[in-house]
N, CA, C and O atoms as CSV, one atom per row, in Angstrom:
chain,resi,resn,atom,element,x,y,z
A,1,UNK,N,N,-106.464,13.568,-12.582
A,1,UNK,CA,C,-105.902,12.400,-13.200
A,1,UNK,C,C,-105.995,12.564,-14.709
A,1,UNK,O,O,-107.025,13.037,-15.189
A,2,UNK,N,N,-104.936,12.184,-15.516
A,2,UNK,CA,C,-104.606,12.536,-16.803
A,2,UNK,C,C,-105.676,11.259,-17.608
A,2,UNK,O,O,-105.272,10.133,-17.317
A,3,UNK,N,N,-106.654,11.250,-18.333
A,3,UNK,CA,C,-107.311,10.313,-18.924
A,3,UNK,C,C,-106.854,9.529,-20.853
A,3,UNK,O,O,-107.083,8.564,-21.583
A,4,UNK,N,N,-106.275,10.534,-20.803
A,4,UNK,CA,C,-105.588,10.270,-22.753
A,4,UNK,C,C,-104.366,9.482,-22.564
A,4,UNK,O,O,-103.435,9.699,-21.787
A,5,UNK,N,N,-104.569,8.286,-23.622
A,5,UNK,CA,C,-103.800,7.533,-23.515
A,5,UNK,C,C,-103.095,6.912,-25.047
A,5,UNK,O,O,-103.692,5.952,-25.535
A,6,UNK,N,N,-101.952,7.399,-25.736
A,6,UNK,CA,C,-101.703,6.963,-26.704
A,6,UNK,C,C,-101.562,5.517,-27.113
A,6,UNK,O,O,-101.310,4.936,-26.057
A,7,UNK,N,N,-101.593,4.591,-28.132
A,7,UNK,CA,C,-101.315,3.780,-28.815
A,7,UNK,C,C,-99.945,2.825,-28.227
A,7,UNK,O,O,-99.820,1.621,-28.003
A,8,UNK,N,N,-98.702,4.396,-28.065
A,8,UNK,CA,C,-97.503,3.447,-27.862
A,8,UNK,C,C,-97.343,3.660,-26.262
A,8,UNK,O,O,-96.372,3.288,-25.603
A,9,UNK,N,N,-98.546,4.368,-25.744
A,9,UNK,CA,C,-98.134,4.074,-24.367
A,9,UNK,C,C,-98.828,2.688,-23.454
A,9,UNK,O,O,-98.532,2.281,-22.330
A,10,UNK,N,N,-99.869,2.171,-24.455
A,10,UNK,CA,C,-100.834,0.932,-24.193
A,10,UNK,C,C,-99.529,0.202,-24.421
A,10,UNK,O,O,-98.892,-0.103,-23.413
A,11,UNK,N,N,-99.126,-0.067,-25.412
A,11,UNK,CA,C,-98.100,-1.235,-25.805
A,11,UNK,C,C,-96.591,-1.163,-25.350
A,11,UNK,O,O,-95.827,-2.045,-25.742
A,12,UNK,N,N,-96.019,0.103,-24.339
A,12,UNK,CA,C,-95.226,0.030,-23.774
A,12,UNK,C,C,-95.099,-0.317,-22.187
A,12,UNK,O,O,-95.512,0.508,-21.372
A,13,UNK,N,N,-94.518,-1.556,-21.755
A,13,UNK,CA,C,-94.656,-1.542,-20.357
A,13,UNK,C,C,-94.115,-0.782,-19.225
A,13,UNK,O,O,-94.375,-0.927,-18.030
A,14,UNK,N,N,-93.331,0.040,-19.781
A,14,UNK,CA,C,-92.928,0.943,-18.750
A,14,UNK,C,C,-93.954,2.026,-18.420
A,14,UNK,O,O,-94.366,2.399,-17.322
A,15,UNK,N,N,-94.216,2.375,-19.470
A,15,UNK,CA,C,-95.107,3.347,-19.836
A,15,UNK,C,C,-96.479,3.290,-18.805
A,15,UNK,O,O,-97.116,4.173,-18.231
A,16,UNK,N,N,-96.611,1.750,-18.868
A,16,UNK,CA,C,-98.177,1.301,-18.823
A,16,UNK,C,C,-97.971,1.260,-17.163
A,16,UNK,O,O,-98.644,1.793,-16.282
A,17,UNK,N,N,-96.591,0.287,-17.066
A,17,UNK,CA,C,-96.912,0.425,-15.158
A,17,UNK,C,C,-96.434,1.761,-14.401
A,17,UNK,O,O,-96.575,1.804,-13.179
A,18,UNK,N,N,-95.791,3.013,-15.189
A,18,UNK,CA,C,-95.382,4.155,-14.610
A,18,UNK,C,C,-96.871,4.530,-14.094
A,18,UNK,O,O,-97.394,4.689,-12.991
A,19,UNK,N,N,-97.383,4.603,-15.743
A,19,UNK,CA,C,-99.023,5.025,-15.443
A,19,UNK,C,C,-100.108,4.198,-13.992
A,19,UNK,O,O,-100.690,4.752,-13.059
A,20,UNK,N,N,-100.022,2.851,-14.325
A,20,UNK,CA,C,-100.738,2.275,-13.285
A,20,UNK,C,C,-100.399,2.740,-11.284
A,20,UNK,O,O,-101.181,2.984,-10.365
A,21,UNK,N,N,-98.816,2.669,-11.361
A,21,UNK,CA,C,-98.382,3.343,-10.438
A,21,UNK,C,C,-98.619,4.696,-9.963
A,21,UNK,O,O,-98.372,4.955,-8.786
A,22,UNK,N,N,-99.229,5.900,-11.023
A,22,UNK,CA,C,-99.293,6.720,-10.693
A,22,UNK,C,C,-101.031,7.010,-10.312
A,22,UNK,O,O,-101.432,7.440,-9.231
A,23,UNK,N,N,-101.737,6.718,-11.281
A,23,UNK,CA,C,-102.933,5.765,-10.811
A,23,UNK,C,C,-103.540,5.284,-9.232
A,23,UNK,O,O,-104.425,5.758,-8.519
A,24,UNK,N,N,-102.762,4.306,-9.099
A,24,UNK,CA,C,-102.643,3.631,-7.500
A,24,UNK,C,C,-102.427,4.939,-6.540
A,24,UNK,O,O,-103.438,5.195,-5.886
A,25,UNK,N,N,-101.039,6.047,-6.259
A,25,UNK,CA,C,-100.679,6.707,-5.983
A,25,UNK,C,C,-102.219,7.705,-5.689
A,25,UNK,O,O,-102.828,7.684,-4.619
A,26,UNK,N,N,-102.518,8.310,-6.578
A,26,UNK,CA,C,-104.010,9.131,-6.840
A,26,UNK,C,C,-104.988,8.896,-5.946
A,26,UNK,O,O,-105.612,9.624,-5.175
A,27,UNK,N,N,-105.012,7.371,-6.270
A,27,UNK,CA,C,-106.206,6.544,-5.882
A,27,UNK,C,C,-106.116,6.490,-4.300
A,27,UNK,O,O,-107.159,6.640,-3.664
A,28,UNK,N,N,-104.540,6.219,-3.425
A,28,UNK,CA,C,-104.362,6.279,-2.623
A,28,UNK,C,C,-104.187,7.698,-1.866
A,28,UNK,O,O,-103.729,7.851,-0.734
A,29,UNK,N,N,-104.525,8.422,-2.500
A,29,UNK,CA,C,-103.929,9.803,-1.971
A,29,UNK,C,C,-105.415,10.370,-1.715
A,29,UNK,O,O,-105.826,10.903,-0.684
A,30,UNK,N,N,-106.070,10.141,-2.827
A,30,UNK,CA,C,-107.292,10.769,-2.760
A,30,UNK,C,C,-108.366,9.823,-1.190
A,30,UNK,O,O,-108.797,10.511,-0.264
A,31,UNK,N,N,-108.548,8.585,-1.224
A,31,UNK,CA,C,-109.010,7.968,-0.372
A,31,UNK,C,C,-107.930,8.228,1.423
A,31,UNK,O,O,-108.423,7.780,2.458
A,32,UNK,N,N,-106.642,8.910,1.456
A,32,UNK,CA,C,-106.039,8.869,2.278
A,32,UNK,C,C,-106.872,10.071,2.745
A,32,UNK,O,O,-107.283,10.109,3.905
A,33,UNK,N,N,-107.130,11.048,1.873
A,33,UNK,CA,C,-107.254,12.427,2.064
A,33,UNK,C,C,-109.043,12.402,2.473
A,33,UNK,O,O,-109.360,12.827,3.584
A,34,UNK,N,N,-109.966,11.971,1.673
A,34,UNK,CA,C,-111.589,11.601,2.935
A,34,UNK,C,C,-111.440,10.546,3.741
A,34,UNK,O,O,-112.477,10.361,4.379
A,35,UNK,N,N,-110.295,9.494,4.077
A,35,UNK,CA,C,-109.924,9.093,5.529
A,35,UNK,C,C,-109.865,10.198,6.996
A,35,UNK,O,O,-110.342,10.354,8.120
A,36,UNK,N,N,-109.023,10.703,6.126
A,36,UNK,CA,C,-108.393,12.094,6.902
A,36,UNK,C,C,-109.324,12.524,7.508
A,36,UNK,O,O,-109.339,12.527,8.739
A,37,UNK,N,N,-110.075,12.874,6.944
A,37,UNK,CA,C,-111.424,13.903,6.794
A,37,UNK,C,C,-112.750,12.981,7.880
A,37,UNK,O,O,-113.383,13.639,8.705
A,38,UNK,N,N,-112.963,11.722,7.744
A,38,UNK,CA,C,-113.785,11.211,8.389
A,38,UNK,C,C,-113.012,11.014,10.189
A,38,UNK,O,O,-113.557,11.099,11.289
A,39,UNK,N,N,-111.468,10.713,9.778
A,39,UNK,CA,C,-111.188,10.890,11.242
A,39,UNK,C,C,-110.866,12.296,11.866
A,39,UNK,O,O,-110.717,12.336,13.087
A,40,UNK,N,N,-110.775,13.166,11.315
A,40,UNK,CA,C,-110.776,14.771,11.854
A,40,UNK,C,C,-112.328,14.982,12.184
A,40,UNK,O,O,-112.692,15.818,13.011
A,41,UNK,N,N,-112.924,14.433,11.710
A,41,UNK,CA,C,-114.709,14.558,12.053
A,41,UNK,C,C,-114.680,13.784,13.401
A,41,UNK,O,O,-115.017,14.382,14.422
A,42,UNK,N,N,-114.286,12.460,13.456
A,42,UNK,CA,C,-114.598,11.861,14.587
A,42,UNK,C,C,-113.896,12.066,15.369
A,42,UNK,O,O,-114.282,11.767,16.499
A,43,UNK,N,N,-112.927,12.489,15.275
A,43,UNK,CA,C,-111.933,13.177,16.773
A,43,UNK,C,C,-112.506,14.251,17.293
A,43,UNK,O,O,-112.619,14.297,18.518
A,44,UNK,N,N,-113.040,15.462,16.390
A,44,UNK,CA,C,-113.446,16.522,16.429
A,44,UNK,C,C,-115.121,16.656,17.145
A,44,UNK,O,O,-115.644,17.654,17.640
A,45,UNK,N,N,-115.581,15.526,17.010
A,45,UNK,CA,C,-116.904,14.995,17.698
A,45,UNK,C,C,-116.374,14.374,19.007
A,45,UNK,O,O,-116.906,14.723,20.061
A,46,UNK,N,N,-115.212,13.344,19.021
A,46,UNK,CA,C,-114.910,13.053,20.654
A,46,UNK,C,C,-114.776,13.978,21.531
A,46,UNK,O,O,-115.405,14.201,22.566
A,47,UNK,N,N,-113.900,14.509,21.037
A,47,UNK,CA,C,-113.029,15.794,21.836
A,47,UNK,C,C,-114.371,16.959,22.185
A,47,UNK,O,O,-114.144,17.973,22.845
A,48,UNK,N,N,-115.637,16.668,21.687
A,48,UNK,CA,C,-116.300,17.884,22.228
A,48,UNK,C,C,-117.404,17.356,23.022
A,48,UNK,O,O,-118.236,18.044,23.613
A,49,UNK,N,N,-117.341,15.896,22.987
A,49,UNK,CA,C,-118.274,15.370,24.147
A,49,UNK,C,C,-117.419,14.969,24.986
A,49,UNK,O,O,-117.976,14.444,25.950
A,50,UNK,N,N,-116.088,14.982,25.069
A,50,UNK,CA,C,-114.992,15.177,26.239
A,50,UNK,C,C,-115.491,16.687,27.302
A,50,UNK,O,O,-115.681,16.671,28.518
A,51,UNK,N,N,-115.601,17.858,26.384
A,51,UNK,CA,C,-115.479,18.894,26.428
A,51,UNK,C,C,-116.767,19.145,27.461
A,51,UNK,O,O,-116.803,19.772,28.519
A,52,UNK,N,N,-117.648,18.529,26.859
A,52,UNK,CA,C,-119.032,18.595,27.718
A,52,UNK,C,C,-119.353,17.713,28.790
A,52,UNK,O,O,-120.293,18.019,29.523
A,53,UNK,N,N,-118.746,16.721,28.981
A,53,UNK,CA,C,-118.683,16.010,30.028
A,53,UNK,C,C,-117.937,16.577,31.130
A,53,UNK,O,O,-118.388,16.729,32.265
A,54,UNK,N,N,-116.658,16.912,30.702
A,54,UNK,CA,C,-116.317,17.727,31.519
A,54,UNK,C,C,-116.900,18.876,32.244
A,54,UNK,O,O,-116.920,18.978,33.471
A,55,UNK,N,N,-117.449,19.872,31.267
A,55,UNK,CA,C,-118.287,20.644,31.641
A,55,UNK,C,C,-119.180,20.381,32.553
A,55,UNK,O,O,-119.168,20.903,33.667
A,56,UNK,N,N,-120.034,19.547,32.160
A,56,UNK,CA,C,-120.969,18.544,33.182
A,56,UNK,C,C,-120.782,18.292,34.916
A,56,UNK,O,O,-121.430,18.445,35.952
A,57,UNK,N,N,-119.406,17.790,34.444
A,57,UNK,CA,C,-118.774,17.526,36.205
A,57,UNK,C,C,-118.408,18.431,36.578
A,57,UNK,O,O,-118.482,18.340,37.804
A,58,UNK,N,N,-117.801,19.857,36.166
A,58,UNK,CA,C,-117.120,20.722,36.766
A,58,UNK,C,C,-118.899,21.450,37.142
A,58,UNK,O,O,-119.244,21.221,38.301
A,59,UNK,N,N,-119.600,21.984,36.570
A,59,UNK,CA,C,-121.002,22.196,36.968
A,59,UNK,C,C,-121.667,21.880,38.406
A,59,UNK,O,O,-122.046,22.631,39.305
A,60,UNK,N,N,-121.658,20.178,38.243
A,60,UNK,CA,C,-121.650,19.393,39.364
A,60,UNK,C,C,-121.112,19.354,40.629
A,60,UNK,O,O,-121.712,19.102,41.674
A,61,UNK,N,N,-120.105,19.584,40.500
A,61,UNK,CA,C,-119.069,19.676,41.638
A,61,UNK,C,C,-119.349,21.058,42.045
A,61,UNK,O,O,-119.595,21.190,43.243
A,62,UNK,N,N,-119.374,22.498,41.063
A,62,UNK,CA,C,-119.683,24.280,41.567
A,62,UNK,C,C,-121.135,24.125,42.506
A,62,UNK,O,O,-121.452,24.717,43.538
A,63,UNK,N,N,-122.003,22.899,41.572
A,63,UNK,CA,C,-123.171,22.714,42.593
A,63,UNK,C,C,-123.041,22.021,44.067
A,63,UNK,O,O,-123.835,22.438,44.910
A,64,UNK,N,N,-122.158,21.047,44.444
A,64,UNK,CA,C,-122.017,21.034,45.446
A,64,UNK,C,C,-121.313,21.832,46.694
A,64,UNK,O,O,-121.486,21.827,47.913
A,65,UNK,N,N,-120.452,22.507,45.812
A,65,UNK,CA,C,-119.679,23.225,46.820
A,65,UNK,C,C,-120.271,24.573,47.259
A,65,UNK,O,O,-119.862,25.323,48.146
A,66,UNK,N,N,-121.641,24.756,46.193
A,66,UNK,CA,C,-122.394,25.888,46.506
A,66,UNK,C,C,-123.031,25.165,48.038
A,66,UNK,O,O,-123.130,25.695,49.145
A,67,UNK,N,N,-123.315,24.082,47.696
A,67,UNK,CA,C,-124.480,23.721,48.586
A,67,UNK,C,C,-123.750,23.819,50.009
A,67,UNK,O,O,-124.132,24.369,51.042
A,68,UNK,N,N,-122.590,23.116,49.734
A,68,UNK,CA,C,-121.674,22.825,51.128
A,68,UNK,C,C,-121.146,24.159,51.633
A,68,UNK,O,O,-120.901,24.288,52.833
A,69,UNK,N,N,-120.970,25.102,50.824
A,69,UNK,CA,C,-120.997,26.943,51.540
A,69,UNK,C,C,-122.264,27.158,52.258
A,69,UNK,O,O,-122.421,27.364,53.461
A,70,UNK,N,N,-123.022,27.089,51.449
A,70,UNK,CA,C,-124.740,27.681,52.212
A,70,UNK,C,C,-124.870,26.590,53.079
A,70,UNK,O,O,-126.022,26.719,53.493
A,71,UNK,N,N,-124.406,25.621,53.592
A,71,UNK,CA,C,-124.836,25.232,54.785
A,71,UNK,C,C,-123.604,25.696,55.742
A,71,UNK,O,O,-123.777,25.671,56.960
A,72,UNK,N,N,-122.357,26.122,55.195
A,72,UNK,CA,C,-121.728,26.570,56.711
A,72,UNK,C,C,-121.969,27.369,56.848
A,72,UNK,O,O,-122.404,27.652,57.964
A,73,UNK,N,N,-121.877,28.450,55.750
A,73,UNK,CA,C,-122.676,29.914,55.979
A,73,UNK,C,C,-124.060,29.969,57.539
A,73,UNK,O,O,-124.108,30.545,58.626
A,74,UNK,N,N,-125.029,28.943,56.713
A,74,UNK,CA,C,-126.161,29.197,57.560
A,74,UNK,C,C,-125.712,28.404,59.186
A,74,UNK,O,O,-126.164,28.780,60.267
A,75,UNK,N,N,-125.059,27.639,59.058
A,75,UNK,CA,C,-124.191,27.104,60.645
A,75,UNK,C,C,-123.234,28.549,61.176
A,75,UNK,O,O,-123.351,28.725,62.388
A,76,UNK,N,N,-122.425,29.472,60.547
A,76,UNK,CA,C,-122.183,30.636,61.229
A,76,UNK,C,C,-123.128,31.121,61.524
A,76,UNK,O,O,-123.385,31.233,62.723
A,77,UNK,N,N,-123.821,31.496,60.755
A,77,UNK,CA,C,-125.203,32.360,61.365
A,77,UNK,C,C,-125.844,32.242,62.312
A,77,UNK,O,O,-126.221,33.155,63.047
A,78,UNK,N,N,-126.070,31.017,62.431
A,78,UNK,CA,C,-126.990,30.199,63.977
A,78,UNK,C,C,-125.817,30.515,65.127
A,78,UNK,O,O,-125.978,31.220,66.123
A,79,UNK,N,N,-124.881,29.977,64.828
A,79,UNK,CA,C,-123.933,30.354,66.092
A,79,UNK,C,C,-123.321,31.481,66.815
A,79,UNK,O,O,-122.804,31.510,67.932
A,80,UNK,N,N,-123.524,32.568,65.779
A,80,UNK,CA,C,-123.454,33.898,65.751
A,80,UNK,C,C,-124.988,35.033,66.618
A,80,UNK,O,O,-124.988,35.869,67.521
A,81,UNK,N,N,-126.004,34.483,65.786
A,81,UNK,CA,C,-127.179,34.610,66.598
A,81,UNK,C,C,-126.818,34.013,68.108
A,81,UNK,O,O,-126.995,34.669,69.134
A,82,UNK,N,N,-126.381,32.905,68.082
A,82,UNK,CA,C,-126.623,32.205,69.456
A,82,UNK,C,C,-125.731,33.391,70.378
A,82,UNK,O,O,-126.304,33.822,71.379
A,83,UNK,N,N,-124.623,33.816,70.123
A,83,UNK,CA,C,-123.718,34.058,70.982
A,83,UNK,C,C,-124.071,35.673,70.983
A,83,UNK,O,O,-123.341,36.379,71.677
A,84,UNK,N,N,-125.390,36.445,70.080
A,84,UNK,CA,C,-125.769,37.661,70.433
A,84,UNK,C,C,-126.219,36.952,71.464
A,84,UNK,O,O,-125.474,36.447,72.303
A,85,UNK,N,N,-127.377,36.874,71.469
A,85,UNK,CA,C,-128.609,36.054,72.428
A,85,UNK,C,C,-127.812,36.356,73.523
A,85,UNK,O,O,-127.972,37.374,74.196
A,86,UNK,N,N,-126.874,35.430,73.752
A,86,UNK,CA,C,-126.168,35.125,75.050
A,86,UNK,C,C,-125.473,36.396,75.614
A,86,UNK,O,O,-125.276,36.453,76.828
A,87,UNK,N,N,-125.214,37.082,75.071
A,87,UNK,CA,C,-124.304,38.351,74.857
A,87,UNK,C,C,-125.400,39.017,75.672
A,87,UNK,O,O,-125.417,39.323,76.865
A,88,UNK,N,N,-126.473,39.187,74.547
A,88,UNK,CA,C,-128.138,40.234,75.192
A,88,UNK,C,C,-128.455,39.934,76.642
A,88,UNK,O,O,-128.454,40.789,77.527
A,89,UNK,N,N,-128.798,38.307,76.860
A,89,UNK,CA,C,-128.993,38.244,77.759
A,89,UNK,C,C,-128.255,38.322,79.240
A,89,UNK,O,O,-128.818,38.304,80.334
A,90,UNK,N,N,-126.826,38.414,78.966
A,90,UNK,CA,C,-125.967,38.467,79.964
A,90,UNK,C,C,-126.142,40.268,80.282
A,90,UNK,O,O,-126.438,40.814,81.345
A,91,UNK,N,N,-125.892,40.780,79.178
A,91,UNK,CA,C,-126.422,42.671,79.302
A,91,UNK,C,C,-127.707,42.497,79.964
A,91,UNK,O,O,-127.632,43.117,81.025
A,92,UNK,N,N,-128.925,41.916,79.840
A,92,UNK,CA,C,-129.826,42.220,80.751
A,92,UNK,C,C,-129.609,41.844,82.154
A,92,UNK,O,O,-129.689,42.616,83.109
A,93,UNK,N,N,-129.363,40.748,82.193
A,93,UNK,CA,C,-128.692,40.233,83.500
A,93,UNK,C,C,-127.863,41.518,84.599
A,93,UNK,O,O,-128.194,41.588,85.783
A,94,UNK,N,N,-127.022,42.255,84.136
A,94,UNK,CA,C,-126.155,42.648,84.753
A,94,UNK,C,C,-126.929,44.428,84.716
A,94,UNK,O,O,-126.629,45.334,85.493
A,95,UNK,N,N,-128.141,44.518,83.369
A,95,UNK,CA,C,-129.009,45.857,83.751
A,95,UNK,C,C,-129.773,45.848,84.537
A,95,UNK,O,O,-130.176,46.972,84.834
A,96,UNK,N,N,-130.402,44.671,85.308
A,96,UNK,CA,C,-131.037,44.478,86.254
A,96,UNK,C,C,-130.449,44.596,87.488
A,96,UNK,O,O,-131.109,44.394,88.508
């Protein structure tokens, strides 16, 4: 911002409200511009506890579906055992 101010530009009104206008302009540009800045901060802070929440649930959910594998997993297994068993014992059955 330009601070020197002549004699005939105090006592001219064009002069004086070009200046005040340009002034205002500054004033508004500069406060538009750390607006800017405080909402690029706070978006930039939403958007990453979006980011982690998300994270959070997708976590959540890999943990259940782990859990809900390892229990069918271990339900094949039992039924699989069962039907050696049955298998074995029908082979002894018929080695006798």
């Amino acid at each position: 911002m330009e601070t020197s101010v002549d004699n005939h530009e105090i006592t001219d009104p064009v002069k004086t409200s070009e200046r005040i206008i340009q002034y205002r302009l500054e004033v508004r540009n500069l406060i538009g511009t750390e607006v800017q800045k405080v909402m690029d901060e706070e978006i930039k802070k939403a958007t990453q506890e979006l980011f982690d929440e998300q994270r959070r649930a997708i976590k959540q959910i890999v943990e259940e579906h782990k859990l809900v594998i390892k229990e069918i997993v271990e339900e094949e297994k039992k039924a699989i055992w069962e039907k050696a068993e049955a298998l074995r014992e029908s082979i002894m059955k018929v080695g006798l």
